[in-house]
Biopython code that builds the backbone (N, CA, C, O; Angstrom):
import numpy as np
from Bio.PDB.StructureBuilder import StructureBuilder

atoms = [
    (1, "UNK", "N", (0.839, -1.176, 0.000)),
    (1, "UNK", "CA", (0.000, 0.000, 0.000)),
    (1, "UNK", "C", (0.888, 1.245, 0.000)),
    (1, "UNK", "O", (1.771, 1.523, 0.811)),
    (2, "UNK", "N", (0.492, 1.922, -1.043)),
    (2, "UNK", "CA", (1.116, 3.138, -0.963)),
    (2, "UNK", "C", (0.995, 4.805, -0.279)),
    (2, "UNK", "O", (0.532, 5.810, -0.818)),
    (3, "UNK", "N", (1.573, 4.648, 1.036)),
    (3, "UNK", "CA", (1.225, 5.883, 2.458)),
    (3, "UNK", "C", (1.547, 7.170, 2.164)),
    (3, "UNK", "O", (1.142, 8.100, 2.861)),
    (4, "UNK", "N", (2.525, 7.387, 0.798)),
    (4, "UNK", "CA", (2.938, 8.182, 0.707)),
    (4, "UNK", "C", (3.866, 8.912, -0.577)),
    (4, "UNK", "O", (4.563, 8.193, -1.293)),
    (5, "UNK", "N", (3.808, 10.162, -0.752)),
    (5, "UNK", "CA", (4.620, 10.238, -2.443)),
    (5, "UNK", "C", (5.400, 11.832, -2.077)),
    (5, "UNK", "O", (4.927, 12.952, -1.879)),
    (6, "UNK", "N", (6.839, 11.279, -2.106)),
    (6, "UNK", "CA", (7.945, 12.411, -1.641)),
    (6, "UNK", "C", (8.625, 13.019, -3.113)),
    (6, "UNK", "O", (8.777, 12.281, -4.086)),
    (7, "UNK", "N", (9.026, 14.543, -3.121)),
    (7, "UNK", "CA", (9.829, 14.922, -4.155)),
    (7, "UNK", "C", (11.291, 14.197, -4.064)),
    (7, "UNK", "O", (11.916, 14.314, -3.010)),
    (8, "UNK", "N", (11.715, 13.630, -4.887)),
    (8, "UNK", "CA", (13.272, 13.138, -4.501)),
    (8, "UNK", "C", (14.180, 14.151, -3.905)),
    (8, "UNK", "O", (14.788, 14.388, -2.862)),
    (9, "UNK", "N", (13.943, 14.678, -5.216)),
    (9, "UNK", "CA", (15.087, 16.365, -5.183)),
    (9, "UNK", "C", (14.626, 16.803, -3.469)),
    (9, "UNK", "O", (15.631, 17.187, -2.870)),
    (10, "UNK", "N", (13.453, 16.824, -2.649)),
    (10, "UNK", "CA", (13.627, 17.555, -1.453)),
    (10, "UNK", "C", (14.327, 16.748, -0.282)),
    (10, "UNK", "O", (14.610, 17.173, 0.838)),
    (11, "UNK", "N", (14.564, 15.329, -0.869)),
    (11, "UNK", "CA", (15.544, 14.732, 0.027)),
    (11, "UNK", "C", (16.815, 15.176, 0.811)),
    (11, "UNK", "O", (17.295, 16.239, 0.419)),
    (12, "UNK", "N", (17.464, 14.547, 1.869)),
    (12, "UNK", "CA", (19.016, 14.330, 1.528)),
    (12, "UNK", "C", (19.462, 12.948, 1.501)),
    (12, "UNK", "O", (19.067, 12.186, 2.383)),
    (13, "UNK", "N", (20.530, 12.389, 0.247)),
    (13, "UNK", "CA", (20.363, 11.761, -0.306)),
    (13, "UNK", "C", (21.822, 11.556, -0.355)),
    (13, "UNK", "O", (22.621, 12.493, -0.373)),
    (14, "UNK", "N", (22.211, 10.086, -0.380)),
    (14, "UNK", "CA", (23.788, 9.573, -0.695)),
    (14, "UNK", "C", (23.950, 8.370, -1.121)),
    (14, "UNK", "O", (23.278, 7.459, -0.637)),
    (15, "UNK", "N", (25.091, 8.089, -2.342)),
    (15, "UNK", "CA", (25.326, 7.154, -3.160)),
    (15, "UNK", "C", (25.980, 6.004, -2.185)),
    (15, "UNK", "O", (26.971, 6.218, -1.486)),
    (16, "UNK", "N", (25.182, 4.581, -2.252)),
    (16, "UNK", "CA", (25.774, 3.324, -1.204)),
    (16, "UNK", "C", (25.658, 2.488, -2.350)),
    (16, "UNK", "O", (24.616, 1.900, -2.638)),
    (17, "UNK", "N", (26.799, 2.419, -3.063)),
    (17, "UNK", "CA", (26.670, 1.086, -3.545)),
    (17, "UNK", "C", (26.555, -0.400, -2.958)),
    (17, "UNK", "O", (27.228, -0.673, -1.964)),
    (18, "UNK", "N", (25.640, -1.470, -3.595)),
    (18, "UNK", "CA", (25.928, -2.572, -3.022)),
    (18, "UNK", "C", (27.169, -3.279, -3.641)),
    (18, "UNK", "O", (28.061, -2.607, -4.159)),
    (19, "UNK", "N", (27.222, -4.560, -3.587)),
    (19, "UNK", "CA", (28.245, -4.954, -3.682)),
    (19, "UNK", "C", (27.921, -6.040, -4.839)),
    (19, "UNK", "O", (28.799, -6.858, -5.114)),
    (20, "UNK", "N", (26.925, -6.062, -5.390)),
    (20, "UNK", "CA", (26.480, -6.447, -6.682)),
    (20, "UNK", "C", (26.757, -4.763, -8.025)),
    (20, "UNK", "O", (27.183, -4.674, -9.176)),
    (21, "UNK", "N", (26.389, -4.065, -7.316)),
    (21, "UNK", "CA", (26.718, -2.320, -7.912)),
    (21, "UNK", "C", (27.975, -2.657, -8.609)),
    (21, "UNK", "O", (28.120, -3.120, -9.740)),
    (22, "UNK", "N", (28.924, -2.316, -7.653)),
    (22, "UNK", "CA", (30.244, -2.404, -7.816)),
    (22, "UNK", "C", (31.143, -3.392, -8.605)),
    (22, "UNK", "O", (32.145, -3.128, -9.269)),
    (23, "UNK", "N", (30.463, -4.775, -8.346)),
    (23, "UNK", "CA", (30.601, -6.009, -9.682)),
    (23, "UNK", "C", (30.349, -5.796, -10.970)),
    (23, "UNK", "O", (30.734, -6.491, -11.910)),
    (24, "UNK", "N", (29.316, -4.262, -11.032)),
    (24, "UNK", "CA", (28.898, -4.640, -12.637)),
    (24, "UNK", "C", (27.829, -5.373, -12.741)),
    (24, "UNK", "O", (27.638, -5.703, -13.911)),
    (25, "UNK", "N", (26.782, -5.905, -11.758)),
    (25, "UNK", "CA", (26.072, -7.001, -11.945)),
    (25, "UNK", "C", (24.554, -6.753, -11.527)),
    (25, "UNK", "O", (24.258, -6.435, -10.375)),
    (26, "UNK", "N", (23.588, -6.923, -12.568)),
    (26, "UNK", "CA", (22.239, -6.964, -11.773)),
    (26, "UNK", "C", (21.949, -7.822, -11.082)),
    (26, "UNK", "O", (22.398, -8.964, -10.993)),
    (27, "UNK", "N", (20.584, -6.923, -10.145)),
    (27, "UNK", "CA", (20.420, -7.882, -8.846)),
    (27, "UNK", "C", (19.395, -8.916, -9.016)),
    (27, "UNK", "O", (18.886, -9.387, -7.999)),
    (28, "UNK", "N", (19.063, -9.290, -10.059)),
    (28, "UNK", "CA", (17.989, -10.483, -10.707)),
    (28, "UNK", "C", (18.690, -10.559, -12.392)),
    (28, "UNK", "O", (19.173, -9.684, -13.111)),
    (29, "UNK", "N", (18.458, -12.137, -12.594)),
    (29, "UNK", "CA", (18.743, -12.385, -13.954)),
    (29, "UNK", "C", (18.217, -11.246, -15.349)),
    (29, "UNK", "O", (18.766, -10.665, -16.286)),
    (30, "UNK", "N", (16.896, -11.380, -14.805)),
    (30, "UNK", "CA", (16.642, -10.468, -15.885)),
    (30, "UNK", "C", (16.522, -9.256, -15.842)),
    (30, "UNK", "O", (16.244, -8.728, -16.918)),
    (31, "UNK", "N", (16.660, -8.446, -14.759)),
    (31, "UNK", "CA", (16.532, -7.331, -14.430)),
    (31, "UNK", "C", (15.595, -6.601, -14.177)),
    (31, "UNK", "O", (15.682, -5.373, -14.207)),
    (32, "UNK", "N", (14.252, -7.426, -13.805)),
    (32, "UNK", "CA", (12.785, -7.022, -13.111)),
    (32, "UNK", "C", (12.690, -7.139, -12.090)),
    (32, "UNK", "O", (13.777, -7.569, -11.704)),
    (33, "UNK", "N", (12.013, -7.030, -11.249)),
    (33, "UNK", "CA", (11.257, -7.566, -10.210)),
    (33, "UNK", "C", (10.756, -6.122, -9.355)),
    (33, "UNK", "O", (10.693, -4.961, -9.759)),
    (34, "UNK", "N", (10.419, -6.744, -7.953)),
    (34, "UNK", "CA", (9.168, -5.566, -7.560)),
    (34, "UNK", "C", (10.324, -5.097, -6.502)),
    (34, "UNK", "O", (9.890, -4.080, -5.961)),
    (35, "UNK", "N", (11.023, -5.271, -6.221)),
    (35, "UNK", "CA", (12.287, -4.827, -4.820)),
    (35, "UNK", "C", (14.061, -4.869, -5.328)),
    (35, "UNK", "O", (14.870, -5.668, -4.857)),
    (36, "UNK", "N", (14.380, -3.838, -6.354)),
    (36, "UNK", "CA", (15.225, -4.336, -6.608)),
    (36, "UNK", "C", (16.241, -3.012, -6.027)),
    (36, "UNK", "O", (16.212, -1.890, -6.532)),
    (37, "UNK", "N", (16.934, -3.320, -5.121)),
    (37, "UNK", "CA", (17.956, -2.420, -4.359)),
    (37, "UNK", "C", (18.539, -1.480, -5.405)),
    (37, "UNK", "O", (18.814, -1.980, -6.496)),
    (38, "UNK", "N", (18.792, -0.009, -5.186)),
    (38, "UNK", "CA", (19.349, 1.055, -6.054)),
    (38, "UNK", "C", (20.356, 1.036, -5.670)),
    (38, "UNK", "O", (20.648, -0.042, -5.152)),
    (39, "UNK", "N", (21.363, 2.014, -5.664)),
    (39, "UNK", "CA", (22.577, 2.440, -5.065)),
    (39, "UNK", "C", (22.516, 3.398, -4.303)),
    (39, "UNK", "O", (23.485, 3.497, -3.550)),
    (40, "UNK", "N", (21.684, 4.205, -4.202)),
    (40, "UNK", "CA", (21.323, 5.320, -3.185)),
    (40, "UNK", "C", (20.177, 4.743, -2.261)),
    (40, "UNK", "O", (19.353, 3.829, -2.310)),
    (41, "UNK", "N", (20.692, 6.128, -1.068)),
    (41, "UNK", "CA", (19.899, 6.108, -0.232)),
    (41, "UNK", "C", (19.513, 7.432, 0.438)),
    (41, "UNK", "O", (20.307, 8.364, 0.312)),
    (42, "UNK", "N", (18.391, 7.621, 1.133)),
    (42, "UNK", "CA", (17.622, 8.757, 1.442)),
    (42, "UNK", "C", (17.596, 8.494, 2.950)),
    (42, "UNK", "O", (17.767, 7.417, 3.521)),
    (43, "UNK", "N", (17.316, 9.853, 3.545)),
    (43, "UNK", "CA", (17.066, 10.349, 4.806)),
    (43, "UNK", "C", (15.747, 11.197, 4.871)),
    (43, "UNK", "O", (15.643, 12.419, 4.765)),
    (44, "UNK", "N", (14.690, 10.187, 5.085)),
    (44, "UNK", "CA", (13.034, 10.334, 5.488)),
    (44, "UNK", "C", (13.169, 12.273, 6.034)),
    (44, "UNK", "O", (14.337, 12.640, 5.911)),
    (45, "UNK", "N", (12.626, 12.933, 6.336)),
    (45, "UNK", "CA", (11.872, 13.762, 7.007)),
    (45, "UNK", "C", (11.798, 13.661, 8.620)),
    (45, "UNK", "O", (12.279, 14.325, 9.538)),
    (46, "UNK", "N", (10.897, 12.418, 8.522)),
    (46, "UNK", "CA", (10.299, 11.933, 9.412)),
    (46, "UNK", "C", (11.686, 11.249, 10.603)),
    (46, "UNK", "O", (11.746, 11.333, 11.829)),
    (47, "UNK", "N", (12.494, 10.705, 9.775)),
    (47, "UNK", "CA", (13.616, 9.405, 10.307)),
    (47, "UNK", "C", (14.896, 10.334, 10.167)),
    (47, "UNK", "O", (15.285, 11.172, 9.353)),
    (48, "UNK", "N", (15.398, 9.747, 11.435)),
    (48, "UNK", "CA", (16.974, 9.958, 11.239)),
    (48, "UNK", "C", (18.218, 8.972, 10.427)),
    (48, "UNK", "O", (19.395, 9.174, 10.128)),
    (49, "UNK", "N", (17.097, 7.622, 10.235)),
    (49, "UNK", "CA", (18.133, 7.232, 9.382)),
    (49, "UNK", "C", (18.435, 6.739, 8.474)),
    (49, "UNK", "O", (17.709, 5.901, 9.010)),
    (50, "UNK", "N", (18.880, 6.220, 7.302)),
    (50, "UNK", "CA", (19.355, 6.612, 6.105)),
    (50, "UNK", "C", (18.547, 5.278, 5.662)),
    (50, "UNK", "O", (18.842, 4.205, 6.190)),
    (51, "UNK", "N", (17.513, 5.361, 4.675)),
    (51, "UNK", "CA", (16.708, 3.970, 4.154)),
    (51, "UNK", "C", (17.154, 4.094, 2.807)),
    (51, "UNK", "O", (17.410, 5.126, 2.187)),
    (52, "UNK", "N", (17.243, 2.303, 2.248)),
    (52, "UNK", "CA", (17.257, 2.239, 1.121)),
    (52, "UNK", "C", (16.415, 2.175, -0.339)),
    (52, "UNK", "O", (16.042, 1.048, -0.665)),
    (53, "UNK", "N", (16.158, 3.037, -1.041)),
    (53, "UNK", "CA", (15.419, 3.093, -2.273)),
    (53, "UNK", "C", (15.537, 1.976, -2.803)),
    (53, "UNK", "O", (16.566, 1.405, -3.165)),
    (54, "UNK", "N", (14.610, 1.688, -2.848)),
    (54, "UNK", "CA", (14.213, 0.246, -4.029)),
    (54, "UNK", "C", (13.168, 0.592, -5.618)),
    (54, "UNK", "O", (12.410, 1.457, -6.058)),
    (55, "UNK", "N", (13.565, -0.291, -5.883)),
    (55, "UNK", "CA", (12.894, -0.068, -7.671)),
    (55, "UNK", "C", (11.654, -1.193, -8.273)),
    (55, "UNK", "O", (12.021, -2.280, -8.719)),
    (56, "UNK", "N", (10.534, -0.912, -8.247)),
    (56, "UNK", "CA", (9.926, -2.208, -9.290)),
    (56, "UNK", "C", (9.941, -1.831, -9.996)),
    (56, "UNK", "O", (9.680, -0.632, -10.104)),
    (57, "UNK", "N", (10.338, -2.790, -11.225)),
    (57, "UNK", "CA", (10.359, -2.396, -12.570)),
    (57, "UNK", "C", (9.458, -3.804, -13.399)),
    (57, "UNK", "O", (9.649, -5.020, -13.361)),
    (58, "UNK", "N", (8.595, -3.081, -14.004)),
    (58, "UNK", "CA", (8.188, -4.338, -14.984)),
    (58, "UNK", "C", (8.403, -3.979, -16.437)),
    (58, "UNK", "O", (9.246, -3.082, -16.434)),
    (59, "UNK", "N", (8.138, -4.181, -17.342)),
    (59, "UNK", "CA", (8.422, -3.917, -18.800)),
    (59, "UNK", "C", (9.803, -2.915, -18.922)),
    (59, "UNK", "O", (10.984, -2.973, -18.579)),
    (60, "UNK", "N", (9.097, -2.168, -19.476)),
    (60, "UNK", "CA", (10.437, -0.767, -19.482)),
    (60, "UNK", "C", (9.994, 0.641, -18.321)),
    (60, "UNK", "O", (10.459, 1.736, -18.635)),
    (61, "UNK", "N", (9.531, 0.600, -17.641)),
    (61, "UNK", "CA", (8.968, 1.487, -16.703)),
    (61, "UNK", "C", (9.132, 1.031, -14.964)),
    (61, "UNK", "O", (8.783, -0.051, -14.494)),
    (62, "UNK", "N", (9.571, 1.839, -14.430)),
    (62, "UNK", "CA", (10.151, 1.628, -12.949)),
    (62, "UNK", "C", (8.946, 2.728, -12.164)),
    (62, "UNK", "O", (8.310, 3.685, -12.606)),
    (63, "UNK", "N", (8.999, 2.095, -10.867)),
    (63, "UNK", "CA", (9.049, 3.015, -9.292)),
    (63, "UNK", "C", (9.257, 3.069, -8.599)),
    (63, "UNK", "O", (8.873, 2.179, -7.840)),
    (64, "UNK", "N", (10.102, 4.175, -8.057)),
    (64, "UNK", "CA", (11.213, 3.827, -7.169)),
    (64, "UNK", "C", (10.390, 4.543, -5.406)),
    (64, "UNK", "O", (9.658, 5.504, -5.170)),
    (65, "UNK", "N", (11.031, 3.431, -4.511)),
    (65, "UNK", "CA", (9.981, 4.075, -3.434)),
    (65, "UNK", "C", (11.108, 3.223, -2.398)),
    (65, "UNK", "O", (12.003, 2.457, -2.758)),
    (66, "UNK", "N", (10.809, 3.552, -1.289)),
    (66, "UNK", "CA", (11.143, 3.206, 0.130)),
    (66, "UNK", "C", (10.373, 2.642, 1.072)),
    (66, "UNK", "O", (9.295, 3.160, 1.363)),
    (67, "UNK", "N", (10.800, 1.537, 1.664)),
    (67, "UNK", "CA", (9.726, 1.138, 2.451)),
    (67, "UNK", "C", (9.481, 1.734, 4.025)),
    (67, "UNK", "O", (10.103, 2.493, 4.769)),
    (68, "UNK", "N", (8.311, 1.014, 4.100)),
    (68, "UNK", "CA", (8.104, 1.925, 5.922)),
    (68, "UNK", "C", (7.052, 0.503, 6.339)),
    (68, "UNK", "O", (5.898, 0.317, 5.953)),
    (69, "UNK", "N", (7.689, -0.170, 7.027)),
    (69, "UNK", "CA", (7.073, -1.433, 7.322)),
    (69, "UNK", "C", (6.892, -1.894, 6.195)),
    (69, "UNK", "O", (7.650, -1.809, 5.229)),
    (70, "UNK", "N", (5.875, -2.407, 6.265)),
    (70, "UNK", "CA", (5.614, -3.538, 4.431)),
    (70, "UNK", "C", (5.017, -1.947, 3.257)),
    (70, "UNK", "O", (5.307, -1.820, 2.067)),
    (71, "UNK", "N", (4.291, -1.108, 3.978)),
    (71, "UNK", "CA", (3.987, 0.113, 3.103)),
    (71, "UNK", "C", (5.373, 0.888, 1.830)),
    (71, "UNK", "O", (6.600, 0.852, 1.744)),
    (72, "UNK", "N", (4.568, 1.329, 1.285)),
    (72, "UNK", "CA", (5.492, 1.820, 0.332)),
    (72, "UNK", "C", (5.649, 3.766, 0.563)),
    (72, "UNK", "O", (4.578, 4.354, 0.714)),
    (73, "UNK", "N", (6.764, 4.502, 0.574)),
    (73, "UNK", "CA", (6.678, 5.597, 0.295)),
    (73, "UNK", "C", (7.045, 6.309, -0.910)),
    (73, "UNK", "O", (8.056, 7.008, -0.837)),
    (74, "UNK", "N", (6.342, 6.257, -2.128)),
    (74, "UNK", "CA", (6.999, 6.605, -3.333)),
    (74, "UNK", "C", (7.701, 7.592, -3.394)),
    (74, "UNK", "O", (7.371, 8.594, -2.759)),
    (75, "UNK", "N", (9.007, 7.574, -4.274)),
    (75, "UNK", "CA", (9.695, 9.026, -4.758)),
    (75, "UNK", "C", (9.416, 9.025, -6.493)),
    (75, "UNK", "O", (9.342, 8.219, -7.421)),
    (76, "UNK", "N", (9.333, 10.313, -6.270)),
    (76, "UNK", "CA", (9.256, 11.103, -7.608)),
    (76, "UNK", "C", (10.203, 12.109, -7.718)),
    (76, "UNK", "O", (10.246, 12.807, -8.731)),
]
sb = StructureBuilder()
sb.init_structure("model")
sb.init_model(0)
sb.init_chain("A")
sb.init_seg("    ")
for serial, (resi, resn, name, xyz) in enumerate(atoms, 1):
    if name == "N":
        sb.init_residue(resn, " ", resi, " ")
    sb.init_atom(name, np.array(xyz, "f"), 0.0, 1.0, " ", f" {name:<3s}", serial, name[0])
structure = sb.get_structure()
């Protein structure tokens, strides 16, 4: 369920690569799925601490959002 929809740009925001990032390597064979870890990460408003952006992507179209318990907080 989606609780919420943040401007990215009003974030603060820093590059964490994982360690699939840094390999060169996607984090699923084909490069879909509904949770797929970014390289950045954001600092909520709300939170002091630094959550990771995730991506579903199906066809050619993504959304990238953060979770907050199982809820979703979209960025735009």
């Amino acid at each position: 369920m989606i609780i919420d929809r943040i401007p990215f740009e009003s974030l603060e925001t820093k590059d964490a690569p994982m360690a699939h990032h840094l390999q060169g390597l996607q984090y699923t064979r084909s490069g879909y799925g509904r949770k797929i870890p970014t390289s950045r990460m954001v600092r909520l408003p709300s939170a002091k601490r630094w959550r990771r952006v995730y991506c579903a992507i199906f066809s050619n179209i993504g959304t990238c959002y953060v979770q907050s318990g199982s809820d979703w907080i979209v960025l735009f």
